[in-house]
C-alpha positions as CSV (number, residue, x, y, z in Angstrom):
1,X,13.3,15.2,-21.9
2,X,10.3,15.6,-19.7
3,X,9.0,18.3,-18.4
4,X,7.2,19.3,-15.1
5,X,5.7,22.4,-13.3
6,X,5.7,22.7,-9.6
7,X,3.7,25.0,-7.7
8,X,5.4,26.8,-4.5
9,X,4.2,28.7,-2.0
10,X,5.7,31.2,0.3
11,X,8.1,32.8,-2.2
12,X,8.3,36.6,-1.7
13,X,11.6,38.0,-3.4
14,X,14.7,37.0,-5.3
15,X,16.4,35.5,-2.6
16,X,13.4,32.7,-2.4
17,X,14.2,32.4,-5.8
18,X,17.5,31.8,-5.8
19,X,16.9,29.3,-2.4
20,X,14.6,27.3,-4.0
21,X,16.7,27.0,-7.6
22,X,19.7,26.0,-5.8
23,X,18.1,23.1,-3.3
24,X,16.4,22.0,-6.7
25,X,20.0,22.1,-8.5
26,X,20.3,19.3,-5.6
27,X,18.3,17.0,-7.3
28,X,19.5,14.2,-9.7
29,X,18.0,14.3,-12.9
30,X,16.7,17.7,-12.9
31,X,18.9,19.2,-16.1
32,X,17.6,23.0,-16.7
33,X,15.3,25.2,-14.0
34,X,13.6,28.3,-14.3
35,X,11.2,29.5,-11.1
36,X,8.8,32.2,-11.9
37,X,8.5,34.4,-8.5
38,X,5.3,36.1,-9.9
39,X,3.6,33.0,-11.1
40,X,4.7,30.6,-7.8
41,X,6.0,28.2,-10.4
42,X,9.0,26.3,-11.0
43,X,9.5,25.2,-14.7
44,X,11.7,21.7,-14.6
45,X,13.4,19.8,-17.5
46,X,14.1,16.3,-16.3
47,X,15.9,13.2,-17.5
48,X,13.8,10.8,-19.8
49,X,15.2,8.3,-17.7
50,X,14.9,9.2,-14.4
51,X,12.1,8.5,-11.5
52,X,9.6,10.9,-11.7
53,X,8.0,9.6,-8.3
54,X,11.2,9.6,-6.8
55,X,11.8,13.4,-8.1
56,X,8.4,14.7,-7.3
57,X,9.4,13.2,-3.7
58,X,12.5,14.7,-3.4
59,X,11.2,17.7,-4.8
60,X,8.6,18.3,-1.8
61,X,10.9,17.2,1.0
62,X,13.8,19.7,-0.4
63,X,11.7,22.5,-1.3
64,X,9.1,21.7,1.8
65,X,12.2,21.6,4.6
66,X,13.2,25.4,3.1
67,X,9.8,26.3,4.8
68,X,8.2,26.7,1.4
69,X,5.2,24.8,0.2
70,X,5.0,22.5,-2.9
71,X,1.5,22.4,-3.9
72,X,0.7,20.4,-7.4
73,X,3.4,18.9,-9.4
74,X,2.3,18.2,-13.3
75,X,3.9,17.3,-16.5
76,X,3.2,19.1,-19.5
């Protein structure tokens, strides 16, 4: 299992929270999620054997088109 750390911008409550973990639930390959509202940061486990280009992709449009902002996407 990999794992990454997105930064978002524009969260301001729970309800962001819970907007963004359920249009990331959307995602193939994503298996556990954990966004930090204090720290703008989305904590991701993802498939060994998925795409991480093609995640990081959908990750921006998904999270992007919820009028949030992804910022830098990393793998620790």
């Amino acid at each position: 299992m990999r794992k990454l750390v997105v930064q978002i911008k524009g969260m301001e409550c729970e309800g962001c929270v819970l907007n963004v973990t359920n249009r990331l639930k959307r995602i193939k390959g994503i298996l556990n999620i954990n966004v930090n509202l204090n720290e703008g940061l989305a904590y991701l486990d993802v498939n060994d054997k998925a795409d991480l280009s093609k995640i990081e992709k959908e990750i921006r449009e998904k999270i992007n088109s919820a009028g949030y902002l992804v910022g830098e996407i990393r793998e620790l």
